[in-house]
N, C-alpha and C positions, 0 to 999 in steps of 0.2 A: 453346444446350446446357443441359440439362436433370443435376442430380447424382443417380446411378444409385443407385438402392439400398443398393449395397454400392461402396465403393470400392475400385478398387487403387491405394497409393502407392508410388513407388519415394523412397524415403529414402537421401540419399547423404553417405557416412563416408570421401572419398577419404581422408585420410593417418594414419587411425587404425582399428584394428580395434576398435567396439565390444568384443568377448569379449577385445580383449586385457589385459594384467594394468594393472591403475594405479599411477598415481606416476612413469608413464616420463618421458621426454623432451616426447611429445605426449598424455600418455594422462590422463583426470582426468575430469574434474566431465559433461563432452562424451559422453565414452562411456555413463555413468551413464544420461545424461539420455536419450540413442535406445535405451541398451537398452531400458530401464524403461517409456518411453513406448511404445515397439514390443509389445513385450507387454501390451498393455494394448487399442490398437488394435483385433483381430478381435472383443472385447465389445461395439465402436462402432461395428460393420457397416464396418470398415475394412480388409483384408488387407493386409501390407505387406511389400518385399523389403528389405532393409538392403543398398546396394553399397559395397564398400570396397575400396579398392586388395591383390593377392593380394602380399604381403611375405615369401611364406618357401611351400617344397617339399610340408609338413608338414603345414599345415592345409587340413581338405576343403575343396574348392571351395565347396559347401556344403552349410551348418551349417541345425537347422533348431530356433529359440531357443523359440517356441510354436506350437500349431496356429495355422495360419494366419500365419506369419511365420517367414522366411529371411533368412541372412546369406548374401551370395554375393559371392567372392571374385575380384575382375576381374583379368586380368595387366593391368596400364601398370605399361612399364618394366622391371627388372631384379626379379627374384623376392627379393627382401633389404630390407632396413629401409633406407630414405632419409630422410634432414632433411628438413622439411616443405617447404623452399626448394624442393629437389633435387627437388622430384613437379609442380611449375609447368607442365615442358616437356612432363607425359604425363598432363596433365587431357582434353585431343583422344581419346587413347588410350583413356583410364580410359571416357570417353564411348560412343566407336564400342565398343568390350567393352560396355555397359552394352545399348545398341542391338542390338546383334548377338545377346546372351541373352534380351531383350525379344522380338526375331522369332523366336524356337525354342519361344517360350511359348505357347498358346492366352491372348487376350485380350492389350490393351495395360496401360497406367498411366494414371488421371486426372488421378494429379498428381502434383508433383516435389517433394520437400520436401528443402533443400537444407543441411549444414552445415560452418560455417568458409568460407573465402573461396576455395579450391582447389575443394571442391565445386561452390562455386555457377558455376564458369567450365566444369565440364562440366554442369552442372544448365542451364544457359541454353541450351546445344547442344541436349540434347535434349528441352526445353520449347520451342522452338522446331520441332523438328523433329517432334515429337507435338504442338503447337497446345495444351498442355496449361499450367496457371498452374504458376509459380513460385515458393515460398514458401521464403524463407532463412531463417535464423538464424544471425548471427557469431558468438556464443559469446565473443568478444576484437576489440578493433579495431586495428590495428596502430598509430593518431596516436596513441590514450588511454593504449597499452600505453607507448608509446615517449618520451611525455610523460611518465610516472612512473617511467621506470631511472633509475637512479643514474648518471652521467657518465660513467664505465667501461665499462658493460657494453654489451656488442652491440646494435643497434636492428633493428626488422621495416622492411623493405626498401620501397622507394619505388613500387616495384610494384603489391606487397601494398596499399598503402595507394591508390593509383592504382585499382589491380579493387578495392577497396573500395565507391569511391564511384560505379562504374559499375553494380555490381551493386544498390547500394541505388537507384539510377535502374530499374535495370533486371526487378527483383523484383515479381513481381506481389502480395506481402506478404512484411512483412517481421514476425520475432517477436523479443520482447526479453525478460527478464527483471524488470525490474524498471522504472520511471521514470526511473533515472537513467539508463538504459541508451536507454531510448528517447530521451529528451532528446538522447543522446550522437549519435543515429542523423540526428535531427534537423541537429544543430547543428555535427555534425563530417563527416558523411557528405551534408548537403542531401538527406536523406529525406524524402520527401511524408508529414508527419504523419497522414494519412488512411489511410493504409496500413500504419501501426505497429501491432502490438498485442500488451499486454504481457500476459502469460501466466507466472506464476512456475514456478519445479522445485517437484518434489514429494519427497516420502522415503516410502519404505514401512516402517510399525511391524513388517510382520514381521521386517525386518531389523534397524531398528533400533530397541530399546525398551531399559529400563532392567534394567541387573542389580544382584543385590546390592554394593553397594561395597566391602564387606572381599573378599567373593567376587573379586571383579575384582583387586582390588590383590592378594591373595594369587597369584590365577593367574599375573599377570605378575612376581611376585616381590618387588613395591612394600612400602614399608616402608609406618608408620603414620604415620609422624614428616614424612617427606620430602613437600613440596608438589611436584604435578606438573605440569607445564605442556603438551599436548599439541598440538604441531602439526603438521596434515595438509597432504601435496598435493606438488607435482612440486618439485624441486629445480632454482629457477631464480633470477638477483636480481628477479622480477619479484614474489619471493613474500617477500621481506623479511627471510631468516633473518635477516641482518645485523642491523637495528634488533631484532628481538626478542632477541640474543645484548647486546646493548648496553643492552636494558633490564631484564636480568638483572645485568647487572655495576650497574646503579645500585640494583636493590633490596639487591644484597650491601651497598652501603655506607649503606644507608638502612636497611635492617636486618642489621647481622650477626649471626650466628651461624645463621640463618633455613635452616634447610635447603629448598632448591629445584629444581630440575632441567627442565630442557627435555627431551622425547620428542619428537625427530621422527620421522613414518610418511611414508611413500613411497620415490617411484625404485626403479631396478633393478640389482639388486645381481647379479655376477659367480656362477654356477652353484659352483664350486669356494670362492668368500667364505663366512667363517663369522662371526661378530660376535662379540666379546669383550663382558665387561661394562662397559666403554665404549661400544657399539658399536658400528656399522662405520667404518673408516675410508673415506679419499678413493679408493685404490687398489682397494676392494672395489667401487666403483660400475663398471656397464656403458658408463656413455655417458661421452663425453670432459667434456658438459657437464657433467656431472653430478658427476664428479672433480674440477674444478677450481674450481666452486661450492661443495663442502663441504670442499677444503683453502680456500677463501678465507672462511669461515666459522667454521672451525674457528683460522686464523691469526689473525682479529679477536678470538677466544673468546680464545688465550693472549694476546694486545696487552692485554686488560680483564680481564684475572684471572678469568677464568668459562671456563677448560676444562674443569675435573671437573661443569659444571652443563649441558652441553650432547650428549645423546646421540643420533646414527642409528640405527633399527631398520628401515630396509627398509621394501619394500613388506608389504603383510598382507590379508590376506581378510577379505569383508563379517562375518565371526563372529567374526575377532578382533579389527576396528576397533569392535564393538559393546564388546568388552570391554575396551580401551582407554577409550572415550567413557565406558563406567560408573563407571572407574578413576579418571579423572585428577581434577584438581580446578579446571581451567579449559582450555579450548581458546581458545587466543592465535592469530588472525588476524593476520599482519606485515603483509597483502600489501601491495604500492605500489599495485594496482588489482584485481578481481575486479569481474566484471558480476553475482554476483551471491552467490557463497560458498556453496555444497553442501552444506560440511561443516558447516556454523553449525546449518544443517536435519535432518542427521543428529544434529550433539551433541545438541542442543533435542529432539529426540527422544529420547533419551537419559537427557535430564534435567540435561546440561553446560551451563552458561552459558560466552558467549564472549566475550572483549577482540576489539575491532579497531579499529583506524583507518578515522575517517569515511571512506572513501574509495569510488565507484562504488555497485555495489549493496548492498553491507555497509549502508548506513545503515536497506535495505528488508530485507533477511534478518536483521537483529538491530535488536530493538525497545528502543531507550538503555534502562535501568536497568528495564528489567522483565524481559525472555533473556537479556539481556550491557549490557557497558560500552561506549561508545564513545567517542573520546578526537579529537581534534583531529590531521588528517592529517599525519603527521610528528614530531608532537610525544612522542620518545623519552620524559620525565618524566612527564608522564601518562600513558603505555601503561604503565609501569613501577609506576607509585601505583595506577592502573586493575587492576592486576594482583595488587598486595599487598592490595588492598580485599577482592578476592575470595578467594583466597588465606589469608588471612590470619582470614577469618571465616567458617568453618560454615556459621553460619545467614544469610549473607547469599548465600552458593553457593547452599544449596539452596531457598531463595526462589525466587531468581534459575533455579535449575534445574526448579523447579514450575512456576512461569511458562512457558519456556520447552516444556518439555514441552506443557503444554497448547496452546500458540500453533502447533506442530509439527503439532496432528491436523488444523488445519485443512490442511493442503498434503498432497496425494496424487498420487502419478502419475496416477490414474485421473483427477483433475479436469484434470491440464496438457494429458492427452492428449484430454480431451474437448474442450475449448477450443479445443485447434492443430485439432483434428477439423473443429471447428464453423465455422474461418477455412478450411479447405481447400472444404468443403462450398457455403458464402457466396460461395466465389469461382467455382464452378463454376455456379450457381443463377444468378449473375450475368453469365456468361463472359468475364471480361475479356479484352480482346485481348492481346495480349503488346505490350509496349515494343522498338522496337529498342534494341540497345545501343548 
């Protein structure tokens, strides 16, 4: 087999709609990365369909995001939003839909480009069934995730992590983010390291570059006085509120009187929900997760004396997360694991330096004491000192936020999607056979 001129990919988003809103239950860093990369695509001689499970009455079957590239919305299953679990029993389904729009089209797909681990179990159906390669990407791994919850909290299912490591057998290439990520593929998954190939996200400056900082703070209402702590992404314990409400309560006694405040952005807040100047509570979020993670959040914050320092604002759009990131005056990383941290990409575009915990890809998305701080995984006291550092001094933020800006222009969409391009392209020029599973 010989790679054609022009490729068709079919790219598959079973349990999340690219175009849907972020900060949901399933929705974040994932969606960004296929849209971003999808569009970018038909400049690489690549055309591409995006398929995703059809969730709701409402949206067209399909959507058309750039020339040359579709979202198209498959029924499996019941026409309504499912837990990512609850979509296992209708990846056959999501398939034979995928297959069945494939034959009503003039031409096939070259190749399959697969993501999350529900994808890939209908992506292997029909890479198999078109003789075409298989290219994943996990995004999360169920051991790594499930390794860093807290003892409490719910785990990713024995399943999940079982199709993990069939798939990483089974994948005709596999894509990661970062080295640690690949390591993880390696050494958690028994991945053929010949087949890994790390490929980081990208951020586009249109969206996000720096604005004036009073400007910003003034929009959102920010005092001058008050230090802001900004953190982004889904409301889950996978993302640490917990440890960053707790290393708020130690700079209060490490420093009082210090005014400081946590912003959290994301999740899905209830249509009829309005947000006071506290804002949202537990009762205004949509998902049941989502509820009972920010009263257990919020119930830690009054246990430590840091209720008044910790606020939800909902989800926000790419033009108001730009003016958040000019706004605040650190974006705080908690998470227990990230393959690779998005947002660290976007702040540093921005001009944000960010705190996180060594942990997973963070240690490759933020460069120690030149973008951000990094502190030793777990270690509440120093995410907390790590935090007053910056905080605490001007001219060591906006160092730290020149730097990272600058380290930001290297990463573009246009280069990750050349890359995945150039691994799609290699593997066809080569034609590898498919692996049974």
């Amino acid at each position: 087999m010989t790679a054609p001129s022009r490729l068709r990919a079919a790219l598959l988003s079973m349990h999340t709609d690219p175009l849907g809103s972020l900060g949901g239950d399933v929705s974040g860093g994932m969606n960004v990365y296929i849209r971003e990369t999808a569009r970018v695509l038909p400049a690489l001689g690549v055309e591409a369909d995006i398929f995703t499970r059809a969730s709701d009455d409402g949206s067209p079957s399909i959507a058309n995001l750039a020339p040359g590239v579709r979202l198209i919305r498959i029924p499996a299953g019941p026409k309504k939003p499912l837990e990512k679990n609850e979509q296992a029993c209708f990846t056959g389904e999501f398939a034979s839909g995928i297959h069945a729009f494939a034959e009503s089209q003039e031409g096939g797909y070259d190749i399959v480009s697969s993501h999350y681990w529900l994808s890939a179990l209908a992506g292997q159906e029909l890479a198999d069934g078109w003789g075409t390669p298989l290219i994943h990407r996990f995004h999360t791994l169920a051991a790594r995730k499930n390794e860093s919850l807290p003892e409490e909290a719910d785990r990713e299912t024995g399943d999940r992590a079982a199709a993990e490591i069939r798939i990483a057998q089974r994948a005709d290439a596999l894509i990661a983010s970062t080295g640690a990520e690949a390591a993880d593929l390696a050494h958690t998954l028994g991945a053929d390291k010949s087949k890994v190939h790390i490929i980081p996200c990208g951020v586009d400056p249109g969206n996000f570059s720096p604005l004036p900082r009073k400007e910003a703070r003034a929009a959102l209402g920010w005092s001058d006085e008050e230090r802001i702590l900004l953190n982004i992404g889904r409301i889950e314990p996978v993302k640490g509120l917990d440890r960053l409400v707790r290393a708020i309560a130690t700079m209060k006694k490490s420093r009082p009187g210090f005014s400081i405040a946590a912003v959290h952005v994301g999740g899905e807040v209830r249509a009829s929900a309005r947000a006071e100047n506290t804002g949202y509570r537990p009762e205004d979020f949509s998902s049941s997760v989502q509820r009972e993670e920010v009263a257990r959040i919020l119930e830690i914050a009054a246990e430590a004396g840091a209720s008044e320092n910790i606020r939800f604002e909902g989800p926000k759009s790419q033009d108001d997360l730009r003016v958040y990131y000019s706004a605040a005056d650190a974006l705080t990383i908690s998470s227990r694991y990230e393959t690779f941290g998005l947002v660290a990409l976007e702040a540093a575009a921005c001009g944000l330096p960010a705190v996180a915990f060594r942990t997973g890809g963070l240690a490759e998305a933020i460069e120690a004491d030149r973008t951000g701080l990094l502190v030793p995984e777990g270690d509440i006291a120093a995410y907390a000192a790590a935090t007053l550092k910056i905080t605490a001094s001007p001219d060591l933020r906006d160092r730290l936020g020149t730097q990272a800006r600058r380290r930001a222009r290297a990463f573009s969409w246009t280069e990750t999607a050349s890359k995945e391009a150039a691994v799609w392209k290699n593997l066809l020029r080569r034609s590898v056979p498919a692996v049974p599973a």
